[in-house]
VMD Tcl script that builds the backbone (N, CA, C; Angstrom):
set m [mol new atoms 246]
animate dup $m
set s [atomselect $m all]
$s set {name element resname resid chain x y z} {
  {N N UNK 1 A 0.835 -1.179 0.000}
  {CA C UNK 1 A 0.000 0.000 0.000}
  {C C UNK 1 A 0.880 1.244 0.000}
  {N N UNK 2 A 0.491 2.224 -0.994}
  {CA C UNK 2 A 1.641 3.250 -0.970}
  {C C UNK 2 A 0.969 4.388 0.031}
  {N N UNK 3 A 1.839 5.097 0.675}
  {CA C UNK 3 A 1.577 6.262 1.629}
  {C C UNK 3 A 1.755 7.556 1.678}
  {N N UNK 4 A 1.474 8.486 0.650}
  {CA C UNK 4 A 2.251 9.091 0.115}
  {C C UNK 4 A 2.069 10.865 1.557}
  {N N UNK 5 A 3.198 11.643 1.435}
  {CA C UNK 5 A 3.294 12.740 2.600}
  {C C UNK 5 A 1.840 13.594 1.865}
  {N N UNK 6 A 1.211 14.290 2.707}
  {CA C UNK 6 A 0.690 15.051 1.647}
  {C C UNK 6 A 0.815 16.314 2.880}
  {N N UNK 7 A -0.453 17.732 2.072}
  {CA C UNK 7 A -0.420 18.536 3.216}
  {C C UNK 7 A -2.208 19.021 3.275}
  {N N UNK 8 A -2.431 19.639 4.129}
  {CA C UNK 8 A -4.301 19.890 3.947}
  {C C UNK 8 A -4.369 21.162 4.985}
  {N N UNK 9 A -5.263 21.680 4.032}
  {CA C UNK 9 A -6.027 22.684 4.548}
  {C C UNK 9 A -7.275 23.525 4.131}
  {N N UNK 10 A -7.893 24.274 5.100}
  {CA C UNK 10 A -9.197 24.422 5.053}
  {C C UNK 10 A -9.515 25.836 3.982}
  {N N UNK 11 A -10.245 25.954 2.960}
  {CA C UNK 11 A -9.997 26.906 2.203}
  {C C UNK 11 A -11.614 27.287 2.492}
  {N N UNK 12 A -11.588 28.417 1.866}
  {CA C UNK 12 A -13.342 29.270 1.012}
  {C C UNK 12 A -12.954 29.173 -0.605}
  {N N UNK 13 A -14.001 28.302 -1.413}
  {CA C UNK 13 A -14.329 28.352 -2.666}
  {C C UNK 13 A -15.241 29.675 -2.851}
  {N N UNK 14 A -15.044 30.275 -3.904}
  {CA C UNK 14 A -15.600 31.361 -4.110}
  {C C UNK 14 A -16.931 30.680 -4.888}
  {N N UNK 15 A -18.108 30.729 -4.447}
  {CA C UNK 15 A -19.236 30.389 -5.694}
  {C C UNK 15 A -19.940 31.628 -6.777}
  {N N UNK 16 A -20.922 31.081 -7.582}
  {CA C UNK 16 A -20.935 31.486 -8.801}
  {C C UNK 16 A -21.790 33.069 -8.118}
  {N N UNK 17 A -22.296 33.261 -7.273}
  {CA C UNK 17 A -22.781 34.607 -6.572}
  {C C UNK 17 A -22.308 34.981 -5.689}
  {N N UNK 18 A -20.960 34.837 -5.581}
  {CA C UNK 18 A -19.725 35.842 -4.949}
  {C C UNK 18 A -20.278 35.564 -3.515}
  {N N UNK 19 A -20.604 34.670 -2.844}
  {CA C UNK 19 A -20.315 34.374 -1.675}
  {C C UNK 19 A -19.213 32.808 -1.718}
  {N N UNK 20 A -19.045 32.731 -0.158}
  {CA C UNK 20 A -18.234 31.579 -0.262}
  {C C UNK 20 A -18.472 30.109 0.778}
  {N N UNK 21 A -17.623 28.845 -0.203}
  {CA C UNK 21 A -18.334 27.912 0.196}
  {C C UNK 21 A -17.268 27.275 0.913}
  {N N UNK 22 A -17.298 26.709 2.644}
  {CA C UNK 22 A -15.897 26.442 3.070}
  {C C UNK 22 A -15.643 24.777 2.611}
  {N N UNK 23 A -14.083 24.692 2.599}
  {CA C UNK 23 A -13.952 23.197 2.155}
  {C C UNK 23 A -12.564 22.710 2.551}
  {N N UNK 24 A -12.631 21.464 2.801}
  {CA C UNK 24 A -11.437 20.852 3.097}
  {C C UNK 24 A -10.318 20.328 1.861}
  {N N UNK 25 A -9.118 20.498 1.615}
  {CA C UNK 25 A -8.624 19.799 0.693}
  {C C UNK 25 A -7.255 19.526 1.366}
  {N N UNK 26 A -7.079 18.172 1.015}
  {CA C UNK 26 A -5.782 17.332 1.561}
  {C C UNK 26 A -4.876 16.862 -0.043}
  {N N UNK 27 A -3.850 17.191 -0.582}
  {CA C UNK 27 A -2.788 17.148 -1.470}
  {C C UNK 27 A -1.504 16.815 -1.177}
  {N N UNK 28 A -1.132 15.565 -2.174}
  {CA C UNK 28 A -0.323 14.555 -1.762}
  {C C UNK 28 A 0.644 15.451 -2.260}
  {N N UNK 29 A 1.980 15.155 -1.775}
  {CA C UNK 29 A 3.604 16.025 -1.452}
  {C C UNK 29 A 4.395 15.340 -3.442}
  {N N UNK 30 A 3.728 15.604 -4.118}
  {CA C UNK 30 A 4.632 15.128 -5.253}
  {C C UNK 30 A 4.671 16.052 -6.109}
  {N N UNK 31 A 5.855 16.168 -6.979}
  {CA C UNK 31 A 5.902 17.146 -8.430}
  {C C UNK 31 A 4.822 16.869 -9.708}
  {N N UNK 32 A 4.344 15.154 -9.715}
  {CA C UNK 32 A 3.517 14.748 -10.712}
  {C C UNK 32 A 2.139 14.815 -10.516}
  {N N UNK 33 A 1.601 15.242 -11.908}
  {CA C UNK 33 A -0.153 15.164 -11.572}
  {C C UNK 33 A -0.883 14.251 -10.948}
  {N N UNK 34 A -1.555 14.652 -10.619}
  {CA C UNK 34 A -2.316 13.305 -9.409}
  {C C UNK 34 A -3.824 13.462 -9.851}
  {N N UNK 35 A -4.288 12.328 -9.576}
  {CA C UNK 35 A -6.147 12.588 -9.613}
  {C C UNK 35 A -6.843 13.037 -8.611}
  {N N UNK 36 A -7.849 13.563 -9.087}
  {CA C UNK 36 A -8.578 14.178 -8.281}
  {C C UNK 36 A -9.811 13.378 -7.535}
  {N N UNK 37 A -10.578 13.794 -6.080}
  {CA C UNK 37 A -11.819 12.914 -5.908}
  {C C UNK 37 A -12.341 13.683 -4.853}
  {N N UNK 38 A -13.883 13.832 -5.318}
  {CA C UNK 38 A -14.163 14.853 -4.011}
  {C C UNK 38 A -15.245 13.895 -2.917}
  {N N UNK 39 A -14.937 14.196 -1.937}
  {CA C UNK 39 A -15.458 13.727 -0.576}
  {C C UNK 39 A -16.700 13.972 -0.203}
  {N N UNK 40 A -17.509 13.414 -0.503}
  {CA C UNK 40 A -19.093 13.866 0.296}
  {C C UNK 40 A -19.543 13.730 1.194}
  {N N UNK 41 A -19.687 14.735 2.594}
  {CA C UNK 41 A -20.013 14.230 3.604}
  {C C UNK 41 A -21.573 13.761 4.020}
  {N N UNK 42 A -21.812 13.491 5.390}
  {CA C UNK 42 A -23.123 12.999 5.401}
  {C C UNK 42 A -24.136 14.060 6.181}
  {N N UNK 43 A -24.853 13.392 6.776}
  {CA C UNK 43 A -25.849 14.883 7.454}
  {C C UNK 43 A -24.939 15.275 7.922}
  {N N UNK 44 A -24.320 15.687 8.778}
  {CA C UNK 44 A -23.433 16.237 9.876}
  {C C UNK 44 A -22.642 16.975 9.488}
  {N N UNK 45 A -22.002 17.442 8.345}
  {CA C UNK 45 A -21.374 18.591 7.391}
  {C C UNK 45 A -19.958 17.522 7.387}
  {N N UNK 46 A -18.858 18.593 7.463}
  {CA C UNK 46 A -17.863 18.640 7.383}
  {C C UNK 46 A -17.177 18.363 9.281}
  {N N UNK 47 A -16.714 16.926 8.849}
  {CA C UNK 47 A -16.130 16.852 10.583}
  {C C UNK 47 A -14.829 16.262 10.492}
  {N N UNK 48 A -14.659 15.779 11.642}
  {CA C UNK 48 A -12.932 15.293 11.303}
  {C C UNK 48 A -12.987 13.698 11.171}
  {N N UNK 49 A -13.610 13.359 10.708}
  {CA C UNK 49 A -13.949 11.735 10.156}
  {C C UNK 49 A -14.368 11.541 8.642}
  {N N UNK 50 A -15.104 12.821 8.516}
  {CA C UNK 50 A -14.590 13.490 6.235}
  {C C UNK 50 A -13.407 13.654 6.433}
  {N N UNK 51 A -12.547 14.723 7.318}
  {CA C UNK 51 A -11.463 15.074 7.239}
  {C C UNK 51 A -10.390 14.168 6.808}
  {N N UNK 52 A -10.666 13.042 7.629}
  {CA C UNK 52 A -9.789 11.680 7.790}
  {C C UNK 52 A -9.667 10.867 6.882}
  {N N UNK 53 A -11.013 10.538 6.118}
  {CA C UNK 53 A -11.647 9.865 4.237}
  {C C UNK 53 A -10.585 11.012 3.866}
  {N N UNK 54 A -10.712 12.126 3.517}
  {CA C UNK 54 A -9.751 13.152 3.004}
  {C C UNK 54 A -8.414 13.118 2.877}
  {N N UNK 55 A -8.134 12.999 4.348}
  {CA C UNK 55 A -6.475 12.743 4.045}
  {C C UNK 55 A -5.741 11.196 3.860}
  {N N UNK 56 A -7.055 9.963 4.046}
  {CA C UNK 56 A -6.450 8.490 3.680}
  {C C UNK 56 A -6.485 8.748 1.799}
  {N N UNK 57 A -7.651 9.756 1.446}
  {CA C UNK 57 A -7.407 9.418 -0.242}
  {C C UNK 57 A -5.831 9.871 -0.431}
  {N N UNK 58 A -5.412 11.055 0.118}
  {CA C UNK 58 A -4.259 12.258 -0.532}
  {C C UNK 58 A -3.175 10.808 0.339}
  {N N UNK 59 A -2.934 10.125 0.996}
  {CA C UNK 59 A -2.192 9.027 1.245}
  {C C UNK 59 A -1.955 8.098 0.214}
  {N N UNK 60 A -2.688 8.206 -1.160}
  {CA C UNK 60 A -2.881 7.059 -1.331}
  {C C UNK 60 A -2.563 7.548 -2.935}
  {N N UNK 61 A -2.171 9.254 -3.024}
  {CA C UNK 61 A -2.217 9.439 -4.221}
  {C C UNK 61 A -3.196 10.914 -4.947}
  {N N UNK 62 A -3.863 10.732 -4.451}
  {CA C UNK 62 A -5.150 11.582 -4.709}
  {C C UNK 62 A -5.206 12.865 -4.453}
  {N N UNK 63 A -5.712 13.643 -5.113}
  {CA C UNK 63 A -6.258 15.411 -4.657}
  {C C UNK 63 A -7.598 15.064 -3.861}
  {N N UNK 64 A -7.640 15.764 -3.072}
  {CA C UNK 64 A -8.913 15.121 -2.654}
  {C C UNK 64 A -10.109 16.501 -1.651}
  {N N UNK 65 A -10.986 16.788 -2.147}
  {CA C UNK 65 A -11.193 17.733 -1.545}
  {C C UNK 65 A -13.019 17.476 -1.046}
  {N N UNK 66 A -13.506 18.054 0.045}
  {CA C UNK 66 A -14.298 17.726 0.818}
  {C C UNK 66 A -15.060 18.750 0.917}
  {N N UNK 67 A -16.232 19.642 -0.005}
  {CA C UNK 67 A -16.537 20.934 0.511}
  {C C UNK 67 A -17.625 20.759 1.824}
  {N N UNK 68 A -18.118 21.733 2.342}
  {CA C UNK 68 A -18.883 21.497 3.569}
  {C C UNK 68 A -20.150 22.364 3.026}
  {N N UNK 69 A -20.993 21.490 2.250}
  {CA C UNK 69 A -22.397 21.600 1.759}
  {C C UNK 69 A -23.074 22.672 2.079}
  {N N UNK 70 A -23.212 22.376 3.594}
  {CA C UNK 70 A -23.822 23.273 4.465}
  {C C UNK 70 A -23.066 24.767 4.505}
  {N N UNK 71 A -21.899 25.038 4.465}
  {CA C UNK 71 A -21.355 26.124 4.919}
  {C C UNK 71 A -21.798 27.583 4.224}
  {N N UNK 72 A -22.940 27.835 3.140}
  {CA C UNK 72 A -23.263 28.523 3.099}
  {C C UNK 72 A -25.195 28.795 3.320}
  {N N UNK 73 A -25.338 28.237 4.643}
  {CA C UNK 73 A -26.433 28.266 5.363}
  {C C UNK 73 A -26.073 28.680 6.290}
  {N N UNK 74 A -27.042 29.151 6.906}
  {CA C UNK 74 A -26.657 30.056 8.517}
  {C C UNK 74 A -27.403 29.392 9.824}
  {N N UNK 75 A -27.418 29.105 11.117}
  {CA C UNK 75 A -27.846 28.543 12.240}
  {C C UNK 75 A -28.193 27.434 12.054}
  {N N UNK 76 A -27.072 26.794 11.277}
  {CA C UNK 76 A -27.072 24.795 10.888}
  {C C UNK 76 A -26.491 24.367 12.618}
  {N N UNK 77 A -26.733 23.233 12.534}
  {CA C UNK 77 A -25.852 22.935 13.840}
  {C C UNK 77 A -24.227 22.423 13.094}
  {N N UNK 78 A -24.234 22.024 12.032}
  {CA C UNK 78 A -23.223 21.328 11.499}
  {C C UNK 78 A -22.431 22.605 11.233}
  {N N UNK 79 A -22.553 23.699 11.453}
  {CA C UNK 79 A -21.492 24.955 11.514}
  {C C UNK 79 A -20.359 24.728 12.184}
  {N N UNK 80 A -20.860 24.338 14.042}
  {CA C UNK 80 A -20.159 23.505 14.369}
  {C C UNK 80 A -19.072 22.586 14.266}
  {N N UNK 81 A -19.266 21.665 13.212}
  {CA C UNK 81 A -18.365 20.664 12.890}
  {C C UNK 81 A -16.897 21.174 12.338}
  {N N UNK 82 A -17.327 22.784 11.794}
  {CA C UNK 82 A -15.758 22.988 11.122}
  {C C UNK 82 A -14.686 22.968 12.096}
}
mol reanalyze $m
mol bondsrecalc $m
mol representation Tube
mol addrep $m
């Protein structure tokens, strides 16, 4: 099984009406193109168990990014989770 270093962090995607959507992305440590795969979380938004699916894909090779659905709704409880 390969393991590859990667690094991750939490960004704002800008969406198509200039507000923004928060998201996780974890990217494996190499000079060569890598594939991409995005993470869908479940009711609960964005927590550190997507986080974790997130950074086993970028282990393994992968771009891998996780947006948090919810994050442009307001008094979710899953706000929380970031």
């Amino acid at each position: 099984m390969i393991r590859m270093k990667f690094s991750s962090q939490t960004v704002t995607v800008k969406c198509f009406d200039g507000s923004g959507m928060i998201a996780y992305i974890a990217t494996p440590k190499t000079d060569s193109r890598q594939p991409a795969i995005i993470v869908v979380h479940e009711a609960w938004g964005l927590n550190e168990q997507i986080k974790g699916v997130a950074n086993r894909y970028a282990e393994q090779g992968f771009i891998s990014i996780a947006p948090h659905l919810f994050s442009r709704e307001k008094d979710l409880l899953t706000e929380q989770a970031i």
